[in-house]
MIGU-823158 format. One record per atom (N, C-alpha, C): x, y, z. Coordinates in steps of 0.2 Angstrom, whole numbers, plus 5000, padded with zeros to 4 digits. Each point is the difference from the previous one (the first is absolute). Example, Ala and Ser with C-alpha at 12.3 -4.5 7.8 and 13.67 -1.06 7.14 Angstrom:
BEGIN
506649725039499650065000500450065000499850054996500450065001499650055003
END
This chain:
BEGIN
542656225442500149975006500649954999500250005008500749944999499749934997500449954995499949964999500149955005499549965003500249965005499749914998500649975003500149914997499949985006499649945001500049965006500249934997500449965005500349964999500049965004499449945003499949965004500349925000500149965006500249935001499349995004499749954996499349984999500049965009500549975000500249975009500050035005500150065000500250025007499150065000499850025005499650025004500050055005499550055001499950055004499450025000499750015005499550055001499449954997499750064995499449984996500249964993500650005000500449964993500150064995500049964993500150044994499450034998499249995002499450024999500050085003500449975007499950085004500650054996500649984998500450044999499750044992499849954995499550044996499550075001499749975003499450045006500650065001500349995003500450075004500250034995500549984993500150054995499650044998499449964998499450024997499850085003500249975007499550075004500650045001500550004998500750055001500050034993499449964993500250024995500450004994500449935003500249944996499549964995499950044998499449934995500149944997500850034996500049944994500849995001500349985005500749985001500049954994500950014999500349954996500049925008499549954998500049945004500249934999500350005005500349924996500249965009499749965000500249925003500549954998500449985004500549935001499749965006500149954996500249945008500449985002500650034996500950005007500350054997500250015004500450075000500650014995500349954997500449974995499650034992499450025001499850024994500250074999499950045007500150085000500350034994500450004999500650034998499950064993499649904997499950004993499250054999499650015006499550034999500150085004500550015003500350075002500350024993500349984998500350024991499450034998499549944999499650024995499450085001499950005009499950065002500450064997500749995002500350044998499950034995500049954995500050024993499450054998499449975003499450014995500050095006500350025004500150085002499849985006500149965005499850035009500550025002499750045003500550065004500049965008499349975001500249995010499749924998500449975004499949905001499949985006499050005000500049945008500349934999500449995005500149944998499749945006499449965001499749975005500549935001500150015007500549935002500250015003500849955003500249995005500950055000500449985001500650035000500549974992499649925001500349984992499750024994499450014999499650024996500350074998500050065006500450074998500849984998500149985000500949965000499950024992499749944997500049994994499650074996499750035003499850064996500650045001500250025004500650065003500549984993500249935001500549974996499850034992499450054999499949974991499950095002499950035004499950074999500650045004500449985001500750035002500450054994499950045003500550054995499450044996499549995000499550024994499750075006499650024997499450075003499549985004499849944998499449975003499850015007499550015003500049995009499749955003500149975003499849915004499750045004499349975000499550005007499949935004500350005003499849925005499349995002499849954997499449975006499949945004500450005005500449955003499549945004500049954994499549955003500249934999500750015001500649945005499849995005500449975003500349975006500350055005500650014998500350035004500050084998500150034994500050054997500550045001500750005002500450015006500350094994499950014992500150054997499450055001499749995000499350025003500050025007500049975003500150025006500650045004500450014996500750025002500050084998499550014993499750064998499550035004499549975005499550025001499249994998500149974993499549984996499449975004499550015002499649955004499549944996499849965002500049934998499050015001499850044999499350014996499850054994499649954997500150034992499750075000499550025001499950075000500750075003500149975004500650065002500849974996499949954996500649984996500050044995499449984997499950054993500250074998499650025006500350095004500350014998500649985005501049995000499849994993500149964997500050014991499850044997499450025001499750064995500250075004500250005008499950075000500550025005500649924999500550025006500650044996500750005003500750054998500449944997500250034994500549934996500750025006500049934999500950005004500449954995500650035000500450004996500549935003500149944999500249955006500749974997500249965001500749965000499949924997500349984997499849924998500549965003500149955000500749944999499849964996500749984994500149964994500249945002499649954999500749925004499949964994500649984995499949954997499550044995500050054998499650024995499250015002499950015004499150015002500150055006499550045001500050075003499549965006500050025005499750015007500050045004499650025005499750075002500249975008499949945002500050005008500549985004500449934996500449975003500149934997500749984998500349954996500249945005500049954999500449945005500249954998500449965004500349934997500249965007499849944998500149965007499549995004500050005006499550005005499250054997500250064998499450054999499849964993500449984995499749974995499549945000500249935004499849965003499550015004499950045002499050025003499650044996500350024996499650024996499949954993500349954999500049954997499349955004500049985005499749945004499250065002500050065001499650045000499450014995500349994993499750014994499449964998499450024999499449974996499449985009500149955001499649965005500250045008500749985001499950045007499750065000500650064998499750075000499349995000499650004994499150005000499749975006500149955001500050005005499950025008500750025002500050015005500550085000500050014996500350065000500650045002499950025004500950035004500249945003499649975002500149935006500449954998499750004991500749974997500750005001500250074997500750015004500449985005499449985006500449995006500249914999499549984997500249924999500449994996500050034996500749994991500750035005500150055005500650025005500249945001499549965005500349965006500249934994499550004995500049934996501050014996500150064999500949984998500350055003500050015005500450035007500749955000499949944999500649965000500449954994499650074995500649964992500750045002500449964995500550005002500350074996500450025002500350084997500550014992500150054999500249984994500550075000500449974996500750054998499750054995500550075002499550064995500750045001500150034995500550054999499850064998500050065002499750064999500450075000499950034995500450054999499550054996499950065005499950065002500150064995499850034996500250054995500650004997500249945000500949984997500249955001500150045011500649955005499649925002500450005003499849925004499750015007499449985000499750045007499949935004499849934998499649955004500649924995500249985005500249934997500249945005499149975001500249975007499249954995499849955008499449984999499450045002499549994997499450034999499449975003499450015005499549964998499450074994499950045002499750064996500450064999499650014994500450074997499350044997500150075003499250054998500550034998499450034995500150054997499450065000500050055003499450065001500150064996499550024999499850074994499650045007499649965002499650035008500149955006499850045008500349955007499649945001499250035000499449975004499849934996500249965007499749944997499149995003499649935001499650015000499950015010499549995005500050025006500450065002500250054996500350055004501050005001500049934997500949995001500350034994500550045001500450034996500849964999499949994995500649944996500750054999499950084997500350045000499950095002500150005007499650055003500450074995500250004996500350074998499950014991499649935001499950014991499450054998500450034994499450044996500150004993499549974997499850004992500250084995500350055004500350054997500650035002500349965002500850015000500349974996500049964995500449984995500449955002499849975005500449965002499749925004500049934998500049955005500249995006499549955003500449975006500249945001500549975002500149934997500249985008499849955001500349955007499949944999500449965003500249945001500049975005499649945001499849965007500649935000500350005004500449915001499649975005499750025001499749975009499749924998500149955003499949944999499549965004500250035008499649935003499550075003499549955003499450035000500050055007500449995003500350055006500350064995500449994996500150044996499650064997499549984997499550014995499550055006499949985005499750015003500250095005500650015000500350055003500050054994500149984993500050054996499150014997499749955001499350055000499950035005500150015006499850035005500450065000500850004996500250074998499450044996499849984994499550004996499550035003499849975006499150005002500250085003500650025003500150085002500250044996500349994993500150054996500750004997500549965004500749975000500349964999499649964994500249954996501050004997500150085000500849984997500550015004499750005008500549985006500049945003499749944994500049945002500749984999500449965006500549954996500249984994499349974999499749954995499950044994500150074998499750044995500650054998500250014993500450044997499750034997499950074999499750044998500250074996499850044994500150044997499950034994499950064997499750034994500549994995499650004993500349994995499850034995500150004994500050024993499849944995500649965003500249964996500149945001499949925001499949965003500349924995500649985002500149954996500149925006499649944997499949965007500249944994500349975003500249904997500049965008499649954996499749945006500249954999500349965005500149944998499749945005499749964999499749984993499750034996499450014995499550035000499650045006499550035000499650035008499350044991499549995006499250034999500050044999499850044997499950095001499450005000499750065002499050044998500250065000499650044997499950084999499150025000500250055007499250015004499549944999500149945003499749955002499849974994500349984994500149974995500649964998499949925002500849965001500150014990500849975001500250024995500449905001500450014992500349955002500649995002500349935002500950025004500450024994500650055005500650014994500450005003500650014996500650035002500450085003499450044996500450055002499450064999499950045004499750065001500350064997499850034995500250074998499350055004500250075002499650045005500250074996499450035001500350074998499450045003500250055004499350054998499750054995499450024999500050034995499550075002500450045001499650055005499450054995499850025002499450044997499749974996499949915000499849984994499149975000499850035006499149984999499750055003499150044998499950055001499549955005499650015005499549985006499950035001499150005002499850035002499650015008500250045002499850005008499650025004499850005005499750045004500250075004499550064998500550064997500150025008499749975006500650025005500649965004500149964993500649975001500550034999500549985008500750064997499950075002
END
């Protein structure tokens, strides 16, 4: 039988917990998973390896969007297959798949769904599955982190938006597979591998995790009139016919900030820097789905 490793964040929560997720192996036939617990997602990486190593072939990873970040990051390019069991907050690569958000029918999809072959992005050296940022998207996911999200959950988000809606913007030069595509003031710059953010609004209505290719947009929008007509682009699907919004696919991504500017990769802040390197890394995670996905 397939070697299967579970790899939990002791913090996040679902359902029946990690009592009930056992119980469900047990009855699918998993008896004796390679098992291992963290309590921040910062440990993953080094207990994905060591799965690796001792032979899993399929990895639950129980968490949120940062939590699979950090395992994706350690099983990228390898055989392995990622089974999510999404007991984050938002879940936004889990839900972009299909993955549903109870443990019994996630396991399934693990043990009994269709591998799909997905697409990564590299920033700065670490791989991510959903979507990269700096700026604005950085900065609420910074003030969102630990207390609020648990919290209050998506609700968050909306308070960490309105709370630096009016930091001041920042100069960013950008160049696209080589050329010069962006050299102006910036307040956000995303980066997507997939569209769907959380309520249904799509960040990048054309993206897909198998085309070998990035999405990259840039917001300038400043005052709150501003900010306000490009999420209502957003809230119908046409986010990149906002004034306020420059947009386009890429390979290759090279960005310099001036001053410094915050980054995160899938809802894990990073620290400020000077310059973002991007690349995508196609065919480089196997995931496993729900087999009438697609």
């Amino acid at each position: 039988m397939t070697r299967i490793a579970v790899i939990a964040h002791t913090g996040k929560s679902m359902a029946g917990g990690l009592e009930e997720l056992r119980e469900t192996l047990d009855r699918s036939g998993v008896t004796d998973p390679l098992w291992t617990e963290v309590p921040k997602s910062k440990y993953a990486p080094e207990r994905v390896e060591r799965a690796l190593a001792d032979g899993a072939e399929t990895i639950f990873v129980w968490g949120g969007d940062g939590m699979v970040q950090r395992a994706v990051d350690a099983m990228a390019g390898t055989d392995a297959r990622l089974a999510i069991l999404p007991a984050g907050t938002a879940n936004l690569f889990a839900s972009n798949l299909g993955i549903p958000d109870d443990i019994g029918a996630a396991v399934h999809v693990g043990l009994s769904g269709r591998e799909r072959r997905l697409d990564l992005g590299k920033m700065n050296g670490e791989h991510f599955a959903v979507m990269a940022g700096a700026g604005l998207d950085a900065r609420m996911t910074r003030d969102v982190d630990g207390g609020p999200k648990d919290h209050y959950g998506r609700l968050a988000y909306i308070w960490a938006a309105s709370k630096n809606l009016r930091v001041e913007p920042f100069k960013a030069r950008i160049e696209v597979n080589g050329d010069l595509w962006y050299d102006d003031e910036a307040s956000c710059l995303l980066v997507g591998n997939v569209g769907a953010l959380f309520g249904g609004l799509e960040a990048f209505e054309s993206a897909s995790p198998e085309d070998g290719q990035l999405e990259l947009g840039v917001t300038h929008a400043e005052s709150l009139g501003q900010w306000a007509r490009t999420l209502a682009r957003t809230a119908i699907g046409s986010a990149a016919t906002s004034p306020f919004v420059q947009a386009t696919k890429a390979e290759r991504i090279d960005v310099e900030f001036k001053p410094k500017v915050l980054y995160e990769l899938d809802g894990g802040d990073r620290k400020e820097v000077k310059r973002l390197k991007v690349k995508v890394k196609p065919g480089a995670l196997t995931v496993m789905v729900p087999k009438e996905d697609g």
